[in-house]
N, C-alpha and C positions, 0 to 999 in steps of 0.2 A: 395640658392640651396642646399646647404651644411647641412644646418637645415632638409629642407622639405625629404633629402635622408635619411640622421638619425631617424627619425621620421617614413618613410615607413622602415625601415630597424627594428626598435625597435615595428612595430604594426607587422611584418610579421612571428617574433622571436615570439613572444609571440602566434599569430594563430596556430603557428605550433606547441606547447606546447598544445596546446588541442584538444582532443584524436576526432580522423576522425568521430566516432557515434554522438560524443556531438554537433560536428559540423556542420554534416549534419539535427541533428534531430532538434537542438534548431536554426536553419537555416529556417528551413520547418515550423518552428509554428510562428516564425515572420514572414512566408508569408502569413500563414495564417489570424494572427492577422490583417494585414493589409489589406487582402483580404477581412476579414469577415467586417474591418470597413466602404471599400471603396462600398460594396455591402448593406449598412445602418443597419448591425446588432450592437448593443449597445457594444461598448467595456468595459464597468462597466459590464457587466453583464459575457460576455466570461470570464474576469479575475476571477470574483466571481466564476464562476464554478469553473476555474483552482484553485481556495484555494482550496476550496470544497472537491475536487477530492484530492487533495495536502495531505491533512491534514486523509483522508478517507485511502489510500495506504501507509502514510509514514513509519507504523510499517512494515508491510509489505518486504518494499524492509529492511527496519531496520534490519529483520530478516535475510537478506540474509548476513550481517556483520561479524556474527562470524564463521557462518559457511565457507564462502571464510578464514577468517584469520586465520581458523586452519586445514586449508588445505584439507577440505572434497569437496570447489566448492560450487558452487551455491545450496541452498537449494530448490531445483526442490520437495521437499516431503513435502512441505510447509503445503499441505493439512491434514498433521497430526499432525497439531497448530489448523489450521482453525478447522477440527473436532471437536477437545478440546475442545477450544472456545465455539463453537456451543451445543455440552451438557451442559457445562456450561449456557449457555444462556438459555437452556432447563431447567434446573434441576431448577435455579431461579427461573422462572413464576413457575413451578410444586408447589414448595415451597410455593409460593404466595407474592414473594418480589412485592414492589412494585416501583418506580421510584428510589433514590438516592441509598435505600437500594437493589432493583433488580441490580443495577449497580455494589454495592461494592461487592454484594455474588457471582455475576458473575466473576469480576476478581479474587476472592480469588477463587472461585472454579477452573474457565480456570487454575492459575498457580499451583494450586496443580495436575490438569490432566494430564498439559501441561508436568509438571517435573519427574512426574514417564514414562509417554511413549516418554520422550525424552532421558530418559537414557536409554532404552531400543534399542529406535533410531540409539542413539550414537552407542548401542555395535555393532549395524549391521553395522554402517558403518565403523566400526573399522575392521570387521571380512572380507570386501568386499576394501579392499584398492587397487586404481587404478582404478576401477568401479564404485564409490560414484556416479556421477551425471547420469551414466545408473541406476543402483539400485534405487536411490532417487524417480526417476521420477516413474517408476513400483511401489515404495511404494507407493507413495503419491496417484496411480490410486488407488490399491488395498483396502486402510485405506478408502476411500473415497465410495468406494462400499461396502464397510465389513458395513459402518456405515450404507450405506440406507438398511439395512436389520434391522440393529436396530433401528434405526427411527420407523421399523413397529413393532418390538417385544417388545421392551423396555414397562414398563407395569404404563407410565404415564395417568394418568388421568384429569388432568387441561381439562376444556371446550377450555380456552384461545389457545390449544397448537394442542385438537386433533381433528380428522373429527368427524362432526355432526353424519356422519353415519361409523360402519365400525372401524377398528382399528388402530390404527398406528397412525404420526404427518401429521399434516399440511406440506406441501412445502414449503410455507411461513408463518412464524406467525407475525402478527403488532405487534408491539411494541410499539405504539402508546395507546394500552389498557391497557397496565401497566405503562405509563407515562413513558416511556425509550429511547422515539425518540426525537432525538435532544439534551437530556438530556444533554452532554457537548457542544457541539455546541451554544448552549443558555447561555452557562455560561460566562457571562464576553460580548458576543457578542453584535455585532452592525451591523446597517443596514444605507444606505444611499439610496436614492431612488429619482427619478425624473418622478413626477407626473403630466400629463396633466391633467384638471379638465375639465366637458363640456362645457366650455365656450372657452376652448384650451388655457387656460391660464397653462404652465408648474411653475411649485415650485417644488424643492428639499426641500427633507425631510430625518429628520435624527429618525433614531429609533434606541433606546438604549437597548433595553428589544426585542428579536427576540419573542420571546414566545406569543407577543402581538401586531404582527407586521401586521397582518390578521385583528383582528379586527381595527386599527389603518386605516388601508385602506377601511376597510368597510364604517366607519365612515367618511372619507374623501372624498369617492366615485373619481371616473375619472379612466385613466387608468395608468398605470406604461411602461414608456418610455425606462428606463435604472434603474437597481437595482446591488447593488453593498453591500455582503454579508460578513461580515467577521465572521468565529467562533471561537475566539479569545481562549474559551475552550480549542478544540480540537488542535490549532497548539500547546497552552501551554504543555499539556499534550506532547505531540508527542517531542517537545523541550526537556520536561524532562524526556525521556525514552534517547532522543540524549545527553543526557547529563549524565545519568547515564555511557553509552557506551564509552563516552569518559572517563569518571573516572577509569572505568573498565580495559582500556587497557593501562590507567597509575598505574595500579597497579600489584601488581608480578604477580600473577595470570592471569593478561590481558598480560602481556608481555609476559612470557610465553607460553603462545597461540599464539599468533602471530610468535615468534620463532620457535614452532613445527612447521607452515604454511610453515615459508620461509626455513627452512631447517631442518625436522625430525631425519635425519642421526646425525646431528651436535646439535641437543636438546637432543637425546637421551642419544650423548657421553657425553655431560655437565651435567647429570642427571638429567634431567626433565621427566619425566611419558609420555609420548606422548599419550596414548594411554587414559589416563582418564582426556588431556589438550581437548583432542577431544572430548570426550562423554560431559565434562562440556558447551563447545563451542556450540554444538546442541540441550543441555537441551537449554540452552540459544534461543536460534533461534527456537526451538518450543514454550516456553514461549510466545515470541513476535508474532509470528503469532498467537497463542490464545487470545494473548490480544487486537492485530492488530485485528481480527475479531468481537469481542465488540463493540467497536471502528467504525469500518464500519458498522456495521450492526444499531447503533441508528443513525450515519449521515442519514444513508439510510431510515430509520425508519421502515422496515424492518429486519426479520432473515430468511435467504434461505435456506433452508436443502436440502437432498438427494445429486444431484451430480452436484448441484450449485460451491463448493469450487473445485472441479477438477481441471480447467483451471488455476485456481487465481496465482499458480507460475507463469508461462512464462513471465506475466506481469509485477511482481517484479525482474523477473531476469533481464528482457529485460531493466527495468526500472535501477536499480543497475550501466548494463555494459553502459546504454547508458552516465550515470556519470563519467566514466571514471575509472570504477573497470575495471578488470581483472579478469579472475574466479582462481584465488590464492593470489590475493592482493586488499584491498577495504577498502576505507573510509569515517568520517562520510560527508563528504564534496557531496563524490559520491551520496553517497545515496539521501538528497539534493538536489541537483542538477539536477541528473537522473529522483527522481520522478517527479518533477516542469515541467520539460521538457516534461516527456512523456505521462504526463499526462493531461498536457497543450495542447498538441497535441491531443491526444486522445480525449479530453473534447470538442475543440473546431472546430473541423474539420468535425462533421454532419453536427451543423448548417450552416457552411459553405459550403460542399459542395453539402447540400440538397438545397440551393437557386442556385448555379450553376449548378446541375444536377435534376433538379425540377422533382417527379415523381420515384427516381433511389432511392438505400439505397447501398450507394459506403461505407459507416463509415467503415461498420464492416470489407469489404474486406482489405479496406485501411488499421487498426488496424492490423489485421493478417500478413498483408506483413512486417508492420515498425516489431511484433513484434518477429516474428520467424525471420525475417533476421537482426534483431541485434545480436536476439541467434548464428546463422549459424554463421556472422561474429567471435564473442570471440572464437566459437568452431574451426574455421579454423586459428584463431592466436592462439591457444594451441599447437594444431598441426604443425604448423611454428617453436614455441621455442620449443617443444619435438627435431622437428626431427637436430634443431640446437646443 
């Protein structure tokens, strides 16, 4: 009796140790999961999206790291990474890159856009202290509409990019005509797949080569039961940007930063710069969101212009706090964590509850509630220790 109290006493210590969002949200998507399997949807296949998804957003919420740890808040201006990015991605095809090399002139272009209008970023949100996340947010609208004006001005000429008739880019351009969809997704990737044939006889099938994975079932014919995706590329990459991150804040420089976060009063008396620990911090964090947008946009195989990038913060923010950041402290753990969770959620909660609400399109509503009131929440615990 004495054991089995120790035991609820050591599982109860530890629940309470993890932060009320994490709990609720990664709560809701095991009901999910369970709901979608007991309603006969393929759980190989929901997981596979949730990579998907995982590995699509993880720069993303990544971005939101330094900007929290050096005390500016949630990068809600996100969209003037994603922008970056997105010329970037433009100016390549204009160029005429094509597959490996469209990919490498695109990051190298994204971080060189990304670094000049991040310092720039930086100064404003140094010049707006205590407003950072009101300000952010009104940037991020503003860059985001400054651009669909240039979208239409801008004096590229690629077929690949512009209307057939008329001036200006595409809203969407494939990326699949420059061989750049999937591009890392296929690298290293593997496919697992459960195939009935028309005789109903099921085999599982392993496919090692994603690239080839279409015609391999053309070939085989029957239908695909449960498909189970991995893009072993894309988490690599996304590992190694988490990994740089961590290096970064073991080093003076990362420390550093982090010390202006947790206390700017007490960094500035110790002599540390505060002020250029913070412009470094949101070059940083717009980098990643231009790179994060590459990145999504060949998972996707798609690039979405005009006022596609808009929204794309709240997701990552929401994604970050549900990890168990705070919008002045966050780790790579969070990030992690956060996005697995709520993007798990998000990914699989149509197809679920498009078979329990047959006819309805509840996703999107559902997505808006989980993600503006995880926002609301961190904003009314800031508001708690302020007025403490």
């Amino acid at each position: 009796m004495s054991e089995l109290k120790s035991f609820s006493y050591g599982l109860w210590s530890r629940l309470k140790r993890i932060p009320l969002p994490t709990l609720i949200i990664g709560g809701l998507w095991l009901v999910i999961l369970i709901l979608g399997s007991s309603l006969g949807l393929a759980l190989p296949t929901l997981l596979s999206d949730t990579v998907r998804r995982f590995g699509m957003w993880g720069l993303f919420v990544l971005a939101m790291l330094p900007s929290i740890q050096c005390g500016t808040g949630p990068n809600f201006a996100l969209p003037i990474g994603v922008c970056c990015g997105l010329l970037a991605i433009v100016c390549s095809i204009e160029f005429g890159f094509m597959r490996w090399g469209w990919l490498i002139a695109s990051l190298v272009m994204a971080i060189i856009f990304a670094g000049i209008v991040g310092y720039f970023y930086g100064k404003l949100m140094n010049a707006v202290k205590g407003s950072e996340m009101t300000i952010s947010t009104y940037t991020g609208f503003s860059i985001t509409y400054l651009f669909c004006i240039l979208w239409m001005v801008l004096p590229f000429r690629s077929p690949r990019i512009g209307w057939m008739l008329g001036s200006g880019l595409r809203s969407t351009l494939e990326l699949g005509q420059i061989g750049g969809a999937q591009i890392i997704n296929n690298f290293l990737g593997f496919e697992r797949l459960r195939v009935v044939d028309p005789n109903g006889v099921a085999e599982t099938l392993g496919i090692t080569d994603l690239s080839q994975s279409a015609g391999i079932l053309q070939d085989i014919g029957g239908t695909v039961s449960s498909r189970f995706t991995f893009p072993s590329g894309m988490l690599i990459f996304f590992a190694i940007f988490c990994l740089f991150m961590w290096l970064f804040y073991r080093s003076k420089t990362g420390i550093a930063t982090s010390a202006v976060g947790m206390n700017p009063v007490f960094a500035k008396a110790s002599g540390l710069n505060v002020d250029k620990s913070r412009v470094k911090a949101n070059i940083i964090s717009t980098v990643l969101a231009a790179i994060g947008i590459i990145i999504y946009s060949q998972s996707f195989g798609y690039a979405q212009l005009y006022d596609a990038p808009i929204m794309m913060a709240f997701q990552a923010v929401a994604a970050v706090l549900i990890g168990g950041a705070t919008t002045n402290r966050a780790k790579i753990p969070h990030v992690i964590i956060g996005t697995l969770i709520f993007q798990g959620l998000l990914t699989n909660s149509p197809p679920v509850l498009n078979s329990l609400f047959p006819e309805t399109d509840l996703s999107e509503i559902f997505r808006m509630v989980i993600q503006n009131g995880i926002i609301l929440y961190a904003l009314t615990q800031v508001k708690v220790g302020a007025e403490q």
